[in-house]
C-alpha positions in Angstrom: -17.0 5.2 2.7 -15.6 8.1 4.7 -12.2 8.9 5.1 -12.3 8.5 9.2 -13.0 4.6 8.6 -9.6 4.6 6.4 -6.9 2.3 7.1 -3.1 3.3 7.3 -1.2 1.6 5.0 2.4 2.8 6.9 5.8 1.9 4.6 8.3 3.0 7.1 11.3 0.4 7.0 9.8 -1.5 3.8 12.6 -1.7 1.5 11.3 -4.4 -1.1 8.3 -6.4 -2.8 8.8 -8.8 -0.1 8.2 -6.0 2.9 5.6 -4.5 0.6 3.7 -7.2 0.3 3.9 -8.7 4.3 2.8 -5.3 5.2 -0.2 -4.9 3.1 -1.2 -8.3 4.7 -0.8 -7.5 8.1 -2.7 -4.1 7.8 -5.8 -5.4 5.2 -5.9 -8.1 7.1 -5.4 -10.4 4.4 -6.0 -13.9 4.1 -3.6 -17.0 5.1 -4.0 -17.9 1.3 -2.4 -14.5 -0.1 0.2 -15.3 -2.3 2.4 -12.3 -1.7 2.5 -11.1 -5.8 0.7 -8.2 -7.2 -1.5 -10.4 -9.5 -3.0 -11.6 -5.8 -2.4 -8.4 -4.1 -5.0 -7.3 -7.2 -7.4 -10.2 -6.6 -7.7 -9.2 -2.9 -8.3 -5.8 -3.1 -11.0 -6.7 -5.4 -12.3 -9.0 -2.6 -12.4 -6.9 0.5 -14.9 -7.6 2.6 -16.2 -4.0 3.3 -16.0 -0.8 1.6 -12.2 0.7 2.8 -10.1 3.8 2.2 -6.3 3.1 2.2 -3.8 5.5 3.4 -0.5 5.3 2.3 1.7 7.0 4.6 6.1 6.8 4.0 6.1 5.2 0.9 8.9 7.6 -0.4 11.8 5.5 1.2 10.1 2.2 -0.8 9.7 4.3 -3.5 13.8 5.2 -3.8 15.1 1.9 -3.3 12.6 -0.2 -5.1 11.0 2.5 -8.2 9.6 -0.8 -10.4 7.7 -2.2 -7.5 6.3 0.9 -6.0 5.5 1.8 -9.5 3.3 -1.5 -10.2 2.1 -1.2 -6.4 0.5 2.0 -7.7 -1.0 0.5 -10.9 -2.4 -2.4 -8.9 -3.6 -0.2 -6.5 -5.6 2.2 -9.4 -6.8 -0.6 -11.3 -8.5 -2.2 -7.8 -9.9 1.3 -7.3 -11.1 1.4 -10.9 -12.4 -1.9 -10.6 -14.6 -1.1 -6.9 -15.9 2.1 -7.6 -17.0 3.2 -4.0 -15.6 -0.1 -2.2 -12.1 0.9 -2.3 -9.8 4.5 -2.5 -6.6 4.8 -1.8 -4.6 8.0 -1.1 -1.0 8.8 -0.7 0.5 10.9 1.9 2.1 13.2 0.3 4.4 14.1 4.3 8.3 14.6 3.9 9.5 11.2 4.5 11.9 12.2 6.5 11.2 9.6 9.4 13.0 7.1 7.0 16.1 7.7 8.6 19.4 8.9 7.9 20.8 6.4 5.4 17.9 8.2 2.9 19.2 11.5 3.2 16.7 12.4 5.7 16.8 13.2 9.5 
């Protein structure tokens, strides 16, 4: 897996589980069966079809206005990458934020 195949994982505007959860199945190209819950967002990542590295980019907005679900996002996320060794990494961007908008504090 190498880090130019990796596949942006962008949270701009995503302000809940709900959000969360379309977006990761519109960028992973998940299937029509997806349930939309972490214990199936964890069954899919498990699943993927190729090896994939996932980049997290403006997750700082989701993370302020929803803390519990970013924070489970983030152990369904390492227990996927524990449980693929090599298939699967995911990486947060660690950018400003700021492109969240005014309401955030930002600009």
């Amino acid at each position: 897996m190498r880090l130019d195949d990796a596949v942006v994982l962008d949270l701009y505007g995503v302000t809940d589980k709900e959000g969360f959860m379309d977006r990761c199945a519109a960028v992973l190209g998940l299937p029509d069966w997806f349930g939309r819950n972490w214990d199936a967002l964890a069954d899919v990542l498990g699943e993927l079809p190729r090896p994939v590295a996932v980049v997290v980019t403006h997750w700082q907005g989701y993370a302020r206005r929803a803390p519990r679900d970013w924070a489970t996002a983030q152990e369904v996320f390492a227990a996927a990458v524990e449980d693929s060794p090599g298939r699967l990494s995911v990486l947060l961007s660690l950018g400003d934020g700021r492109r969240e908008g005014p309401q955030d504090g930002g600009g």
